[in-house]
ZAKETI-242269 format. One record per residue (C-alpha): residue in three letters; x, y, z. Coordinates in steps of 0.25 Angstrom, whole numbers, plus 5000, padded with zeros to 4 digits. Example, Ala and Ser with C-alpha at 12.3 -4.5 7.8 and 13.67 -1.06 7.14 Angstrom:
BEGIN
ALA504949825031
SER505549965029
! end
This chain:
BEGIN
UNK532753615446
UNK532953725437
UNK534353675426
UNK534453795412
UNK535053745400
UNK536053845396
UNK536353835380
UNK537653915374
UNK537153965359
UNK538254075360
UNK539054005350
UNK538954045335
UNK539753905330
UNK540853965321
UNK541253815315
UNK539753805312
UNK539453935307
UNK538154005313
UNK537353995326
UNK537153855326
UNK536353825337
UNK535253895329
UNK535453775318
UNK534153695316
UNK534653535317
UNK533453465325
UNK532453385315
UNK531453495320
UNK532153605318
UNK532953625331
UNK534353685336
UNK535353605344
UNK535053675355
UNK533753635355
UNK533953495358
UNK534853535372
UNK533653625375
UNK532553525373
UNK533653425382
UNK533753505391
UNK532253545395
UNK532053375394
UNK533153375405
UNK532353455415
UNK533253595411
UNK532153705411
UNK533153835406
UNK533753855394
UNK534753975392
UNK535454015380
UNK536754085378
UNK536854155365
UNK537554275360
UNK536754405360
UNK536554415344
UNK535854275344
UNK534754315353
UNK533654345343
UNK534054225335
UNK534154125348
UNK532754175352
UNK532154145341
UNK532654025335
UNK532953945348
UNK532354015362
UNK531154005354
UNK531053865355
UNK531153845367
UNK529753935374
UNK528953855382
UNK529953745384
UNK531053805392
UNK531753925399
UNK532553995391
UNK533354095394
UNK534454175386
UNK535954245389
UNK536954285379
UNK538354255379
UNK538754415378
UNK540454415377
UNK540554555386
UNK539854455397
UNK541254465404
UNK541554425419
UNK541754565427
UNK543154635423
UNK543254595409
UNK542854645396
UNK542554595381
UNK543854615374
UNK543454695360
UNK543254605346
UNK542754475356
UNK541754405348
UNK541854245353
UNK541054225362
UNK541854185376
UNK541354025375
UNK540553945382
UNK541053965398
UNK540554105396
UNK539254085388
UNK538953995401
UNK539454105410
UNK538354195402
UNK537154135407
UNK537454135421
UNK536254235424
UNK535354165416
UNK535454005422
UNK535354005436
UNK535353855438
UNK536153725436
UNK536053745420
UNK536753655408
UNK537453725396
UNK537553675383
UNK537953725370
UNK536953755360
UNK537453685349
UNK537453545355
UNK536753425355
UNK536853355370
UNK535853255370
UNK534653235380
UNK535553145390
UNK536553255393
UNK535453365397
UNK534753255407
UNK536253215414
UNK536453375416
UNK535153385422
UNK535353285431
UNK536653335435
UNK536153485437
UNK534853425445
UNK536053385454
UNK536853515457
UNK536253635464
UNK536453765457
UNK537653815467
UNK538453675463
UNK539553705457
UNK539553565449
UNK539553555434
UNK539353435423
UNK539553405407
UNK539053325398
UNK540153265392
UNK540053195379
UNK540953075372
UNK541853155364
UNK541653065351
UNK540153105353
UNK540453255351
UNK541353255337
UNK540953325325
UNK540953245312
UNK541553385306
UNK542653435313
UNK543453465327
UNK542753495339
UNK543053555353
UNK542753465365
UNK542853485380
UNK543653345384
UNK543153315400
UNK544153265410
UNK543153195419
UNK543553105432
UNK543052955433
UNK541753025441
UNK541353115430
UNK541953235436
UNK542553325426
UNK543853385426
UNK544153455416
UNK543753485401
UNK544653505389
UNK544253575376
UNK544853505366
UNK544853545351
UNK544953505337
UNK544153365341
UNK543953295329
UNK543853135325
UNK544853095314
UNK544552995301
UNK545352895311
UNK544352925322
UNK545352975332
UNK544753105339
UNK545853185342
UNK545753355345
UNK546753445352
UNK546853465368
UNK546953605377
UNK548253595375
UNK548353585361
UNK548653445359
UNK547953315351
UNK547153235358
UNK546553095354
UNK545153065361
UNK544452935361
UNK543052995359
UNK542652955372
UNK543053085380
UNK541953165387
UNK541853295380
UNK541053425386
UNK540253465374
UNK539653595385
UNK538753515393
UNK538853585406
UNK538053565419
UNK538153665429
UNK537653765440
UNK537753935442
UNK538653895451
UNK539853895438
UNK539354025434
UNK540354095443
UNK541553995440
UNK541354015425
UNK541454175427
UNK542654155435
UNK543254065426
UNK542854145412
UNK543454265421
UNK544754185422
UNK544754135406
UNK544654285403
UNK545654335412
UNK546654235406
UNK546654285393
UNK545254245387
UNK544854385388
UNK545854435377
UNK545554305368
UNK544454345356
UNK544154175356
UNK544454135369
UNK543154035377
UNK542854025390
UNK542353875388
UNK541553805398
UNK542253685400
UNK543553765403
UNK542853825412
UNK542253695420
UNK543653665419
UNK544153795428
UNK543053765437
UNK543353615440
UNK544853645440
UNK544553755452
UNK543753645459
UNK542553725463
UNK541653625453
UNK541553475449
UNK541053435435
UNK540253325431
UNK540353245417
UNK539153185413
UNK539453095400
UNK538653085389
UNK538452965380
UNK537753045370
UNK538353125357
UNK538353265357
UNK538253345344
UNK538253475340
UNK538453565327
UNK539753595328
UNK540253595312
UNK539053645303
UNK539253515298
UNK538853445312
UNK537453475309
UNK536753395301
UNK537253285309
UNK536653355322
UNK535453355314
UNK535453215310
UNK535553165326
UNK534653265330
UNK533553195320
UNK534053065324
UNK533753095339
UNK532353155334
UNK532153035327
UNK532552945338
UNK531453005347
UNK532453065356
UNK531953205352
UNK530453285346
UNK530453345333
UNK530053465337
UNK531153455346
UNK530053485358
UNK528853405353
UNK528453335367
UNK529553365376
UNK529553405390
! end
């Protein structure tokens, strides 16, 4: 069965200041992104495509698709801002890329089968490649049927400031219902964890909520929902805004509120990480030398693996 790993390196990370999916953490010299690639061709994927902006390609194929010959598919697609659905056009002095929802909508002519997305800047952990395996083995690629890695929220904060998170409504089954993005996330010296709802508001959390950290499952099938759906956020005003973002769990949220799709949250127990502050890395680098030290990774990253 054939399953693509499709990677979203779009970003440039303004917090952190350069393209920091191209910064070496691994004890060997390796990229974030090279962790959820080796993952992900463990897990049984066998396709990798990126989605990067036009300007990085000569960078990307020489630092990172580079590494990867002989090991995997890969493939490439750019997120391009003038990749519009039909009737509308990019508004003059645009510059932000249109977010996540669309990067995904991007690749829709390169991955053809059930495929997992990820952000390139994140570390996931093994476990969470091997649950989405299993649950795209288990769909056809006509489903419409989707799944998240959800992730304990207190085991996604940043020692170094606020973050955004995707807070899941899930029914006692695991189906999700909704996805909130909530901002400003940040553990005080008391440590209460407080941030600020959809609506503005401060909200307390315990820590224990499941948090989408863009961990998504699904088939070709969404490719036409995400269309119709980016159409509608552009329609709506998103077209006139210079920093709107058509986010991806917005979107699984539009498609689950029309009831054309159900959604499944896999929990993980692991912690995720990521750089999102420039001052996340050297702590990404210590974990990532722990889990090389523990055996749990080579270095080199793909001494002996499959």
């Amino acid at each position: 069965m054939d399953t693509t790993l499709l990677v979203l390196a779009a970003g440039m990370g303004s917090r952190y200041g350069g393209l920091k999916q191209l910064d070496p953490v691994g004890p060997g010299g390796e990229v974030v992104l090279d962790y959820s690639v080796h993952d992900a061709a463990r897990a049984g994927f066998n396709k990798v495509v990126f989605v990067i902006r036009r300007e990085f390609e000569e960078v990307f194929r020489e630092t990172v698709i580079s590494r990867y010959e002989g090991r995997i598919t890969v493939d490439l697609v750019f997120q391009d801002l003038a990749e519009l659905p039909e009737g509308f056009v990019l508004p003059a002095g645009r510059e932000k890329p249109w977010g996540t929802g669309h990067a995904i909508w991007c690749a829709r002519h390169a991955v053809t089968d059930r495929f997992l997305a990820v952000n390139a800047d994140d570390f996931y952990g093994a476990e969470a490649f091997s649950m989405m395996r299993e649950f795209l083995t288990s769909c056809t690629a006509d489903d419409l049927r989707m799944a998240l890695v959800a992730y304990r929220l207190a085991n996604t904060l940043s020692e170094h400031g606020a973050v955004s998170r995707g807070v899941c409504e899930a029914a006692p089954d695991r189906t999700l219902r909704s996805v909130e993005e909530c901002v400003g996330i940040l553990r005080s010296p008391d440590g209460r964890i407080r941030g600020t709802d959809t609506a503005g508001r401060e909200r307390e959390f315990t820590g224990e909520e499941l948090v989408s950290m863009n961990f998504w499952g699904f088939t070709p099938a969404v490719f036409g929902h995400l269309e119709r759906h980016f159409t509608d956020f552009l329609a709506s005003g998103g077209l006139g805004q210079q920093k709107s973002e058509f986010y991806i769990p917005s979107a699984v949220t539009a498609i689950l509120a029309s009831g054309r799709a159900t959604a499944t949250v896999l929990p993980s127990a692991g912690h995720w990480f990521g750089v999102t502050y420039k001052e996340d890395r050297d702590r990404v680098a210590r974990t990532l030398s722990d889990l090389t030290a523990r055996g749990l990774y080579h270095s080199p990253l793909w001494q002996h693996s499959a």
